[in-house]
Structures are given as C-alpha cells and as structure tokens.
ROLUMDREN-315399 format. One line per field, with one value per residue: residue in three letters; x, y, z of N, C-alpha, C in turn. Coordinates in steps of 0.02 Angstrom, whole numbers, plus 50000, padded with zeros to 5 digits. Layout:
BEGIN
aa (ala;...)
n.u (X;...)
n.v (Y;...)
n.w (Z;...)
ca.u (X;...)
ca.v (Y;...)
ca.w (Z;...)
c.u (X;...)
c.v (Y;...)
c.w (Z;...)
END
This chain:
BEGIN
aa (unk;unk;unk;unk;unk;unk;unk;unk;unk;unk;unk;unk;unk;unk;unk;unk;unk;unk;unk;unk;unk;unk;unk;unk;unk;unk;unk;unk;unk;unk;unk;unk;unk;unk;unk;unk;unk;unk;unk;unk;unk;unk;unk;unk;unk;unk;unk;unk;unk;unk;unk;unk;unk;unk;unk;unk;unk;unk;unk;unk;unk;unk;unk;unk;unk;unk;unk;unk;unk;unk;unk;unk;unk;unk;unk;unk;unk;unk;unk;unk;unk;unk;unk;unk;unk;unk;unk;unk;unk;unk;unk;unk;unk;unk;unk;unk;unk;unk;unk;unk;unk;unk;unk;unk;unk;unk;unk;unk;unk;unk;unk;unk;unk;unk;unk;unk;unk;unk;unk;unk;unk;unk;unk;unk;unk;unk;unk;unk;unk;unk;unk;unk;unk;unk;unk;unk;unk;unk;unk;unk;unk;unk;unk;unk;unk;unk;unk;unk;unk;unk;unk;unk;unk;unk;unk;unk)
n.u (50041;50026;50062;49968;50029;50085;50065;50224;50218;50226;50357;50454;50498;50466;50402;50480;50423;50367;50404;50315;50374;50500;50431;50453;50503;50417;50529;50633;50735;50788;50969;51052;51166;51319;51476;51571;51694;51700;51666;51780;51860;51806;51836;51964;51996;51936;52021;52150;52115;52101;52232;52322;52239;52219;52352;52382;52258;52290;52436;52381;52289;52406;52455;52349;52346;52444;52473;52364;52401;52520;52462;52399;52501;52544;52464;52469;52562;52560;52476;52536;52629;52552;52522;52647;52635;52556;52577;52725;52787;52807;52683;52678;52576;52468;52328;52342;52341;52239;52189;52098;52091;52189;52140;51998;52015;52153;52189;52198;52295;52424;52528;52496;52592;52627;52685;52874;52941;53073;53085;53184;53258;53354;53307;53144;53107;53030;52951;52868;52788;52726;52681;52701;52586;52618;52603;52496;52445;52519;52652;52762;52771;52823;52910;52862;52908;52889;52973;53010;53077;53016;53081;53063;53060;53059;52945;52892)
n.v (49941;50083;50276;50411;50529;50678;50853;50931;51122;51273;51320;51225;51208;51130;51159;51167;51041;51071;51035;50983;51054;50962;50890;50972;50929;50960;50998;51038;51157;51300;51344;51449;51571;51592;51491;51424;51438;51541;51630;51653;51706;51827;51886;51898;51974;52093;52125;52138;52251;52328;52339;52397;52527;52584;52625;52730;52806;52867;52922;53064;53093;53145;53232;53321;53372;53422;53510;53626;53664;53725;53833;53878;53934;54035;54120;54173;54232;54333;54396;54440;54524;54639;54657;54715;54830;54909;54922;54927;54814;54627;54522;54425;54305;54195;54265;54374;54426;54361;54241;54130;53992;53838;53781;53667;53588;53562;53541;53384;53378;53419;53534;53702;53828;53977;54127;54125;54255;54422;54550;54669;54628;54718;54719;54679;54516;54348;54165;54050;53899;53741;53589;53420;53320;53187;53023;53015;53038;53132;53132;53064;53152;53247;53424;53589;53759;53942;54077;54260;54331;54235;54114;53929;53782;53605;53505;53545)
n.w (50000;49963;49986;49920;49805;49856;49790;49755;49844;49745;49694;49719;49846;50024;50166;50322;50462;50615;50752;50908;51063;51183;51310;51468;51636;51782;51888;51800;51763;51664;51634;51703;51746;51846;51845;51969;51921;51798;51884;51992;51866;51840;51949;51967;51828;51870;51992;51960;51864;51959;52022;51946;51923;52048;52114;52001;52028;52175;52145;52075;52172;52267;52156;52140;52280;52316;52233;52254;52395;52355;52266;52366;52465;52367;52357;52486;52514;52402;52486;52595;52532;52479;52612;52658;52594;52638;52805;52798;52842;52842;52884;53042;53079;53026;53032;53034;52895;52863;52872;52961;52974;52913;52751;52736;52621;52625;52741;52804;52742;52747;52853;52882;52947;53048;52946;52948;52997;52959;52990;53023;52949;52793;52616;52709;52728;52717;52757;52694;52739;52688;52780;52756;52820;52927;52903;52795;52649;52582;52645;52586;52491;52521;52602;52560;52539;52512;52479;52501;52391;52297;52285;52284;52370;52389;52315;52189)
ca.u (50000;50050;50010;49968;50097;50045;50115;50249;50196;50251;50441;50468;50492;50429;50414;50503;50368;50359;50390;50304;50451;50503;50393;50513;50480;50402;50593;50702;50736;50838;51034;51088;51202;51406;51499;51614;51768;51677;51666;51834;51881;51779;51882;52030;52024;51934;52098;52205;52117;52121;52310;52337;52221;52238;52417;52386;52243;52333;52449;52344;52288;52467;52484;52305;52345;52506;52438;52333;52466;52554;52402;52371;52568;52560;52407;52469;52638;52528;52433;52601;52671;52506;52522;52702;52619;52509;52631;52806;52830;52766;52633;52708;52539;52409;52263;52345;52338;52157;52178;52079;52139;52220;52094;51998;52038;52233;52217;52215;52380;52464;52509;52509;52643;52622;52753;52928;52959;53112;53039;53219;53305;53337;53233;53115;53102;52956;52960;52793;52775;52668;52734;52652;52585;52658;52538;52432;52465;52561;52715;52822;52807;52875;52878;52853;52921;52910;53011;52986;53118;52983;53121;53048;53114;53015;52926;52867)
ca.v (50000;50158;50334;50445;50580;50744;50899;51014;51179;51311;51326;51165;51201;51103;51195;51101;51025;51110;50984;51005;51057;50919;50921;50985;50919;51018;51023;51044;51239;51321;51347;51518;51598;51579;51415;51445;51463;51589;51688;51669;51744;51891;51926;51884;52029;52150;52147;52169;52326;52377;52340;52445;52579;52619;52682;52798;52863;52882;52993;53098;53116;53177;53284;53367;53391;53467;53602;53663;53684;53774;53886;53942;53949;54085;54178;54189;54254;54379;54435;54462;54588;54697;54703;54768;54903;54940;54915;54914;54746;54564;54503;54380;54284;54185;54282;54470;54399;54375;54168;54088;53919;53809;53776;53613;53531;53564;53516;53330;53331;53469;53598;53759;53865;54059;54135;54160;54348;54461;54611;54694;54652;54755;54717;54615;54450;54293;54107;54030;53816;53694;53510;53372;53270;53120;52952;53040;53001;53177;53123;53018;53196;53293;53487;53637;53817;54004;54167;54324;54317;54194;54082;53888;53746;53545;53455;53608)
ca.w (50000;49955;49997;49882;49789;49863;49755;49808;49820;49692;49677;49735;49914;50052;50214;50404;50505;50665;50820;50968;51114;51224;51375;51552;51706;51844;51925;51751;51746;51597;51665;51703;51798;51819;51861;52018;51871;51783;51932;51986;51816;51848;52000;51942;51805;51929;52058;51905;51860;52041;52026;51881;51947;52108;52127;51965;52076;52220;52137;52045;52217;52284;52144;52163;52351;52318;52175;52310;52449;52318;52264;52461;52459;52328;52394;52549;52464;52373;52521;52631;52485;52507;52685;52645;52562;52696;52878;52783;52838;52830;52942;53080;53073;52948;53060;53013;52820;52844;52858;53014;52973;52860;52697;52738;52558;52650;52801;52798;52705;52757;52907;52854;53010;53034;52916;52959;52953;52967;52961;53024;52873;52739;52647;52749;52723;52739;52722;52720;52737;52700;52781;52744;52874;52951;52889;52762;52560;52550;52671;52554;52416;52564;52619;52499;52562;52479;52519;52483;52341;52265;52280;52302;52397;52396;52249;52144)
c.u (50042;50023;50018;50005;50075;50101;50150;50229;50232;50313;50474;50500;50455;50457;50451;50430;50386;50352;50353;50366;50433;50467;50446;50455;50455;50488;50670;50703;50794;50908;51051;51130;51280;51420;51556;51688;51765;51693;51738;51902;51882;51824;51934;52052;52000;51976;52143;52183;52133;52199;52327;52294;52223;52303;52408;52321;52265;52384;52430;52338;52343;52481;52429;52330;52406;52491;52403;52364;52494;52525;52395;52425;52550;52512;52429;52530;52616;52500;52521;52643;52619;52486;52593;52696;52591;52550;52671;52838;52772;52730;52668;52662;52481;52332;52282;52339;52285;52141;52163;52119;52148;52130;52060;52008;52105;52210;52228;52290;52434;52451;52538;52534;52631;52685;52812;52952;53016;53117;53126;53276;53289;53357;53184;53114;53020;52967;52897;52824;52737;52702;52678;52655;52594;52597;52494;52465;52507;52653;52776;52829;52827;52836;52867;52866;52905;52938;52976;53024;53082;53024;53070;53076;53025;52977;52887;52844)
c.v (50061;50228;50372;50504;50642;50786;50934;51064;51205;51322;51286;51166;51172;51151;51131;51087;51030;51041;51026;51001;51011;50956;50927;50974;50975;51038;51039;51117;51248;51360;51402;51525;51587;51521;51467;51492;51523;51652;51694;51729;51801;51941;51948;51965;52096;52171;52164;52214;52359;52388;52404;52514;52612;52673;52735;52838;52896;52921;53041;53133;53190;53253;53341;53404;53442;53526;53630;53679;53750;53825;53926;53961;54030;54143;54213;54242;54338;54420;54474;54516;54648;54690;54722;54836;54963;54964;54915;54878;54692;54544;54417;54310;54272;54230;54344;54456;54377;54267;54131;54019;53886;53769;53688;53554;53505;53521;53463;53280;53362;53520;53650;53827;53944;54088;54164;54202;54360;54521;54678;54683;54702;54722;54665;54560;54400;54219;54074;53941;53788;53615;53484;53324;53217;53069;52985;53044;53066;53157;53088;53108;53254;53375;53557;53715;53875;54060;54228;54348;54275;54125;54007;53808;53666;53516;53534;53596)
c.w (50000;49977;49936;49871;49830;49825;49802;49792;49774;49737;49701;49826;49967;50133;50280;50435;50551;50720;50867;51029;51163;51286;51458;51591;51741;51875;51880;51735;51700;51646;51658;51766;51790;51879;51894;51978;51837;51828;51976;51936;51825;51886;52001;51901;51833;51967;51986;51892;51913;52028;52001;51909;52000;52112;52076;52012;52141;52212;52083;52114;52242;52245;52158;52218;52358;52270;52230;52350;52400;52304;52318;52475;52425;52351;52449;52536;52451;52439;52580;52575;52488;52568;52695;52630;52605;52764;52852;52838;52857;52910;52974;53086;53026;52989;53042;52938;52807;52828;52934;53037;52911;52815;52716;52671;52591;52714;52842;52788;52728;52820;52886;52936;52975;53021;52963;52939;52982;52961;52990;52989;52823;52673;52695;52704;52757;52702;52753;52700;52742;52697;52781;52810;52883;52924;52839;52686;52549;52602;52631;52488;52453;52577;52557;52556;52499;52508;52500;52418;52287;52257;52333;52321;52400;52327;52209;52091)
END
C-alpha cells in the first residue's frame, strides 16, 4: 500500500514540520548563571584593574593635594606683599593675612605654620611652609616652602 503523491507547492519548496518542544519536568529549569570558574575569572580581572588603577589614583591624588598647597602657598605670598604696602613689613601671622585656618581641602595633608618673618632686614624677608603630614598620602612627596624672593624649595 502506498500513499498517495501529494504535490509540492510552487517553487518546489517544502516547508520544516514544526515539532512540538520536548515536555520539562516540573523540576528541570533552563541553566543560568556563572559556574564557580567563571566567577573566579571575573575577579581575577577586577583585582588586576584595581592593581593597575589604584596607585595611578593615588597619585593623581598627591599631585592634586600638592597644586593646592602650592596655590594657598602663593596667595598667601601675594597677600604678605600687600600688607608690605600697607605696615612696611610682613605680617608675623596667617590671622593678620586675613587666614583663620588652614583651607579644609589642606588640612588633611598638610600643616600650614604662621610665616617666618624678618621684618628687620633690609629688605624684609618671609618664608611661608606647608609640611606634609606624618601618615597621610602627601608624606612620602615631602615639604614645599616660599620666600619672599619667590624663591621655592620641595617638589614644585
């Protein structure tokens, strides 16, 4: 017995016959997620970026922290030459220079000391400092000084 020819449709194509999908258990769920190794991986190249990143932020840091020192350095510089103008001679203290206290961006990293004047030289004289504090990410890039000569002494 035979079955009968049936035609192919026009252009001689015959379409797939469509299974019905295997039937899953009530307890067979579709597999996601990461295999212990996978996730090892992950970590693996996460601490290597850390590696690689950290210390360049860390001194980025340093150098931020130190442009600023230097900045209140120079201000302070600036403000001690117009109170030359004013008293003909340098102010012995950051509170006659109109500075309460050290800048809180600074004062983490750095102690900023009420300038060293010589106000009985001729001409006067001033050496302002900003040291970096003991344990805090600016101590290994050291102290930074200015004169009155503009003359600068520490990582500049």
């Amino acid at each position: 017995m035979g079955f009968p020819d049936i035609p192919a449709p026009r252009g001689g194509r015959t379409r797939p016959v469509k299974t019905a999908p295997a039937a899953a258990g009530p307890h067979h769920l579709p597999e996601r997620g990461l295999t212990l190794v996978e996730l090892m991986v992950v970590v693996m190249v996460v601490a290597m970026l850390a590696m690689i990143a950290y210390p360049g932020y860390v001194g980025y840091k340093v150098r931020a922290n130190r442009s600023a020192a230097q900045a209140f350095l120079i201000d302070l510089a600036n403000r001690q030459q117009l109170y030359l103008v004013d008293a003909r001679g340098y102010a012995a203290s950051l509170a006659r220079l109109g500075i309460a206290e050290t800048p809180a961006d600074l004062a983490p990293y750095y102690t900023i000391a009420d300038p060293v004047v010589d106000n009985a030289a001729s001409p006067p004289t001033f050496v302002l400092r900003a040291q970096a504090r003991p344990g805090s990410i600016q101590a290994r890039d050291g102290d930074l000084s200015l004169d009155a000569t503009g003359a600068r002494s520490g990582h500049w």
